[in-house]
C-alpha positions, 0 to 999 in steps of 0.5 A: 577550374583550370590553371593557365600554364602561362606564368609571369614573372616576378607577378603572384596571383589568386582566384576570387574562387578563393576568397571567403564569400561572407563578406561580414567575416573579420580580417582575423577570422578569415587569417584563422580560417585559412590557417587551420585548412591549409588548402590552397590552389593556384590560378592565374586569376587575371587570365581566367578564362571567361566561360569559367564564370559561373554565369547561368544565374538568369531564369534560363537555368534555374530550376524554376517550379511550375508556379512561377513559371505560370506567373511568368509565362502571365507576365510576359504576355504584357512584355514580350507580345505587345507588338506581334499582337498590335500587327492586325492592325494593319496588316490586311491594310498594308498587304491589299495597298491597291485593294482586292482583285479576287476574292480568293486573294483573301484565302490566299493571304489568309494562308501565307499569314498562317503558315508565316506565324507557325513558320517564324514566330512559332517553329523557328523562335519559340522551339530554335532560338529560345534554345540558343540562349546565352546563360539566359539572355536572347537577342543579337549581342547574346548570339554573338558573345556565345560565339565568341565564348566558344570561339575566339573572334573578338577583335579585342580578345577577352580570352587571352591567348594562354588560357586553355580552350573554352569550347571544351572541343577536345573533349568530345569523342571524335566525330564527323560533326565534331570534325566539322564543328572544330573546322569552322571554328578554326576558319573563324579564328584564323581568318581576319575577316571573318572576325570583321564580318561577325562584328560588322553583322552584330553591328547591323543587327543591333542598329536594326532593331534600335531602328525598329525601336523608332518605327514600332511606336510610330506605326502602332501608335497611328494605326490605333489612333486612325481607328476613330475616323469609323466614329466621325468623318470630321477628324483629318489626317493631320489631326491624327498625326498631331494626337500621335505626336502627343501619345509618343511625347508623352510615352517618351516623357515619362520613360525616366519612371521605369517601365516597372511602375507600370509594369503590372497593367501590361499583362492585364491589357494585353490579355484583354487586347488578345481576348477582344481581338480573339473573340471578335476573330471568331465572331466574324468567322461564325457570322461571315464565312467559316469557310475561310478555314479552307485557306489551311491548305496551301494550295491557295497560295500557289494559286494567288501566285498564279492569279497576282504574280509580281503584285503577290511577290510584292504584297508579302511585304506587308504579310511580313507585318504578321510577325513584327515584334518576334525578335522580341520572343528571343530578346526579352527570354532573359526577363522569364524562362524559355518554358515560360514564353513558349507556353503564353505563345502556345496557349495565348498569342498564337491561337489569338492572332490566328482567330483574329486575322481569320475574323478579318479574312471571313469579314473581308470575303463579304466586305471588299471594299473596307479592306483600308479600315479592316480591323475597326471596321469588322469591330461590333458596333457595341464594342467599338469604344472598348476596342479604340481605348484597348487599341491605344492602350496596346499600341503604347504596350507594343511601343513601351516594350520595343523602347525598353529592348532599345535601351537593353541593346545599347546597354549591351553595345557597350560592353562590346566597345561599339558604342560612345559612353552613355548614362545607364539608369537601374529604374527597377530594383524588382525587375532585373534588366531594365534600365534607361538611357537619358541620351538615347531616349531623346534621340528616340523620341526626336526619331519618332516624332520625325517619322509621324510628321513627315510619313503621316501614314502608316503605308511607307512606315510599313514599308520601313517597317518590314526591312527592319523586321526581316533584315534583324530574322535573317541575321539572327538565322545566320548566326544560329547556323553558326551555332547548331555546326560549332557549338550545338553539333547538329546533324548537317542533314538538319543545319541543310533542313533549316536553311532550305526552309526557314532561310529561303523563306525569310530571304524571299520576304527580303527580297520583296521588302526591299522592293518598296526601298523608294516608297519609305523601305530606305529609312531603316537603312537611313538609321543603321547607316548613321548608327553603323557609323557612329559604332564603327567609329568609336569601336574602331578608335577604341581597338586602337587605343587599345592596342596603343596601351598594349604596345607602349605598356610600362615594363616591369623592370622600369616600374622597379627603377620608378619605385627605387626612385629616391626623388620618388615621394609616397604619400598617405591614401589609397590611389585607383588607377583607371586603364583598359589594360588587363595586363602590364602598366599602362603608359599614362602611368609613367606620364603621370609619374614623371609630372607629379613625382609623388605616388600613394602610399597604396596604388591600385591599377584597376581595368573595369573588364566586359566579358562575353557572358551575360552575368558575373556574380559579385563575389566573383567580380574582383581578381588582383594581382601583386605588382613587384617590388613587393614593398612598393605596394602596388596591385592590379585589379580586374573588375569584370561584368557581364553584358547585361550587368550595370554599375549601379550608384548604389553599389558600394564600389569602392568599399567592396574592392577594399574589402576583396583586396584584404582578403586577396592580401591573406589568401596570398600571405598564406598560399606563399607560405603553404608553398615554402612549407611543402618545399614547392617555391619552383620561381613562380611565385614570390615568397618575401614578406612584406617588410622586405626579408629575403625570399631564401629564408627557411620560413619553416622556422619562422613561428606561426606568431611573426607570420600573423604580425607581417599579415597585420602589417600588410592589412594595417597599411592598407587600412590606414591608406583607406583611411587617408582618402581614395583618390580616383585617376582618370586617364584623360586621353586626347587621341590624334593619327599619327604623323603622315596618316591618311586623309581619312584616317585623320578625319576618322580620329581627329574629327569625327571620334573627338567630336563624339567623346566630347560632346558625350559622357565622360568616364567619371560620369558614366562610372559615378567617380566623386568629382571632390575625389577624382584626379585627370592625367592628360596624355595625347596617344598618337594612334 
């Protein structure tokens, strides 16, 4: 643990690290404890640097026996493979839109689609990306926070700018790559763009995948549904819409349950989903043609190039199906291991999906003309009905899997500020991680449902689906390369291999999804544009706001003219004063003063802070700071969390910043005097007791009896305000431009962000403040 060298006056401070961890120990025997060691150490505990926090507490890091890394390489089958392993569904019939000319089109397909799931899925996510884990957590956000742990992108900082470098740059031996590594970084800190790029691409990223989340339920759901057209011709297309619409009105409906109640049938129909499709996979390949396992040769690729030219340019958007639902490998890691995730993709998906579509494919070379309805078509007759209820019941799988990723991404945006207040729901004290949102969910299945009435057809859902699928790999390639340079320090002969191989790649299925923009491709687009405007609106209102506080923040000399006030009365109770600023006095404060000349008889100004981690333990979650005049018994508290790291309503907030408070009191009381003893007052820290004695006095002489008395009387009043009531002050913030903005700057804020915050959750709702016990101050912020 490092120490800021940047002091503010007047101002004593403590790190949590240093506080007790039971937290049944007594006020006395802590008082006692500390005593007898006599062993302090200083922090600047509101400036601590982020990447300090122990954060490796998922699965990423643990030392996890192979036992439960089995059970859960098991169990993620269920969670993570449920959309990669419905995409036989619909593959063959998406990539042969206008039928099959040749025959050996079939090997050629055959081959792309093998070589693009051991490309993709296999090499790059499973053996890469799984490696770029944030403490545990995969996905967008986490590509991002890591980066702005290691660099200082934000837009509003975490890292403040005294605290020392997180990235530890200056440790290593100097190096070429070390050399390359510090230039980007700082090209990434200097430069103002780069810090808008990086966000507007997370931005993207995360609009792209919710966006897949709407199109995933919809393109499974329909393509299991339309496989019972094989068992009667008299079901039409609009009856199979409306059977769809049902399944996703119901999956939707009963999303407020948790995903943990059904959690454990996941794995199991998955599992058979992969052995059905697998086993029937080599079926077909015995009984059709085995020789379609000459399609390992690429060869056969160049020459479908040959043969189809542009239609085989354009028919990759429907082999990309192949690999729907791989972002998830990366984004769900946090709920299992990387070890894990990378032996049920090794032993069980893979070698599923390969048997499945090489069935398909030996099938096909004798059956042409039924490539519309491949997969119930090559099914057994005896195993149709198993195969339909297992289909439907793995499309609702793949479905349930991407609507719960949807709500861990938002949950995430949160705490970046990208994202207008929403209800976070804990559905699962098992099963870390998933939670639900009411407003999200809705809008999700209003999305859904749109989506199967107007395309009613998986073609131009297809279509859509594929730019969201490979629009979400190449952001994430990109901001892997950032990794490997700045933080992982790759050789530049490897960063240059992966870009050549993996980007080209991903690039060349870009550019052929988005030649089938007109033909359903501008849907995705459509949702990451409304949900890319609604971000940057509110994130955009956000900083400013921000930076409002910062910039009219209370002083700390006015905050002593406010206390010495005579007109000035203090009331019994404890008051917790809810602002953005994790430094200084916010302006609302003075607001409030000068209305309501009355504070309590203890003030806590406390900032809920998101760092750029995923998890914050919660002995390590409080760090307070005394606010002078000492008397007045004023404090900051930071309460900080990590993206993936909710305020449960069972969790006893209040209780637990009172009790974390009295032991920074004691810790503090003891660390002052430990200082004056050792003859080290250098100015930095403020040594009055709390009944005002002058901080010149020789305290050597002072007996250990009339310091345990002051500390009794600093806790007692502290008790006693507890006792009194805990009242919870809301700033209640209007937001207007400012006088002579310009047009679009005042419909940004005065229409559009005013609109969202009031036709959203307010804080109180979002956090679970006692409406009998919360207070709004009011104030307009001309921004």
């Amino acid at each position: 643990m490092s120490t800021s060298t940047s002091r503010i006056p007047g101002v004593t401070e403590m790190s949590s690290e240093v506080a007790p961890k039971n937290p049944e120990q007594s006020m006395e025997q802590v008082s006692e404890e500390l005593q007898g060691k006599r062993i302090f150490r200083r922090f600047d505990s509101l400036d601590l640097e982020s990447s300090t926090v122990p954060g490796r507490h998922g699965h990423g890091s643990k030392a996890v026996g192979w036992s439960v890394i089995l059970q859960l390489a098991f169990q993620s089958i269920g969670i993570v493979y449920g959309d990669i392993g419905t995409s036989p569904l619909y593959v063959y019939a998406s990539t042969f839109s206008n039928g099959i000319k040749h025959n050996d089109d079939i090997l050629g397909v055959l081959s792309l689609i093998f070589y693009t799931l051991t490309l993709i899925p296999l090499f790059k996510y499973v053996f890469i990306v799984l490696q770029a884990n944030d403490n545990g957590e995969g996905g967008t956000f986490a590509l991002y926070s890591l980066i702005c742990r290691y660099a200082k992108v934000g837009l509003i900082p975490n890292q403040q700018a005294e605290d020392q470098e997180v990235s530890n740059f200056q440790l290593d031996l100097p190096s070429s790559r070390q050399r390359i590594a510090s230039g980007v970084k700082a090209k990434l800190e200097n430069s103002q763009f780069a810090k808008f790029f990086l966000l507007f691409a997370t931005m993207l990223g995360t609009s792209m995948v919710i966006g897949d989340g709407v199109l995933t339920p919809c393109m499974s759901v329909l393509s299991a549904v339309g496989g019972i057209r094989k068992a009667t011709t008299e079901i039409t297309e609009d009856m199979i819409v409306w059977i769809s619409v049902a399944i996703l009105i119901f999956l939707f409906m009963v999303q407020r349950f948790g995903t943990d109640k059904v959690g454990y049938s996941f794995a199991p129909i998955i599992c058979v989903w992969f052995a059905l499709i697998g086993g029937i996979g080599l079926f077909n390949f015995i009984k059709f043609d085995p020789t379609v396992i000459k399609a390992i040769n690429p060869q056969y690729i160049v020459q479908y190039f040959q043969r189809n030219k542009k239609e085989a340019w354009v028919s990759l958007g429907g082999i990309v199906l192949a690999i729907t639902g791989t972002e998830a490998l990366f984004a769900d890691v946090g709920h299992f291991t990387v070890r894990s995730i990378q032996i049920s993709m090794c032993s069980v998906t893979y070698p599923a999906l390969i048997l499945a579509y090489s069935g398909q494919a030996a099938f096909l070379r004798k059956h042409n003309d039924l490539v519309k309805e491949t997969f119930f078509e090559s099914t057994p007759d005896p195993l149709y009905w198993p195969m339909f209820v297992v289909a439907i019941l793995a499309s609702i799988v793949a479905s349930q899997a991407m609507i719960s990723g949807t709500f861990s991404i938002v949950q995430q945006s949160l705490s970046l500020g990208c994202f207008p207040r929403v209800k976070i729901v804990h559905t699962s004290t098992k099963y870390e991680g998933q939670v639900y949102i009411p407003e999200v969910n809705y809008l999700l299945m209003l999305a859904c449902i749109s989506v199967t009435l107007v395309f009613k057809n998986t073609e131009k859902i297809g279509n859509a689906y594929g730019i969201a699928v490979v629009f979400v790999m190449t952001l994430t390639s990109a901001f892997l390369v950032l990794i490997m340079i700045m933080i992982w320090k790759s050789h530049i002969l490897l960063v240059i291999s992966y870009v050549l191989v993996i980007s080209s790649v991903e690039l060349l299925y870009l550019s052929s999804v988005f030649y089938k923009f007109a033909q359903g491709g501008y849907l995705p687009l459509a949702f990451a544009a409304v949900l890319m405007t609604i971000m940057y609106i509110w994130n955009d209102v956000h900083r400013r706001k921000y930076f409002y506080e910062l910039d009219h923040k209370v002083p700390l000399g006015k905050l002593k003219d406010i206390a010495a006030d005579t007109n000035l009365c203090r009331m019994p109770g404890l008051a917790l004063f809810y602002t953005d600023l994790v430094q200084g006095i916010p302006p609302i404060f003075k607001h409030y003063v000068v209305n309501v000349p009355a504070l309590h008889s203890v003030l806590v100004f406390v900032t809920i802070k998101s760092l750029p981690i995923s998890k914050v333990p919660i002995e390590e979650r409080f760090l307070f700071r005394r606010v002078e005049p000492k008397d007045q018994n004023v404090f900051r508290c930071v309460v900080r969390y990590g993206y993936t790291d909710t305020r449960s309503e069972d969790e006893p907030f209040e209780k637990m910043l009172v009790e974390r408070l009295k032991k920074y009191i004691i810790n503090n009381f003891w660390f002052s005097q430990s200082k004056l003893s050792n003859g080290k007052n250098d100015g930095e820290l403020d040594v009055g007791f709390a009944n005002g004695e002058d901080e010149n006095n020789d305290v050597k002489d002072v007996d250990e009896e009339k310091l345990q008395e002051v500390l009794e009387r600093e806790i007692e009043a502290l008790d006693q305000a507890s006792r009194a009531g805990i009242v919870h002050l809301i700033g209640e913030n209007e937001v207007v431009a400012v006088k002579g903005a310009s047009l679009g700057k005042r419909f940004l804020i005065n229409y559009a962000f005013n609109f969202l915050e009031k036709n959203l959750r307010q804080t109180q709702n979002v956090f679970d403040i006692p409406h009998k016990r919360m207070l709004k101050v009011g104030m307009t912020y001309e921004v």
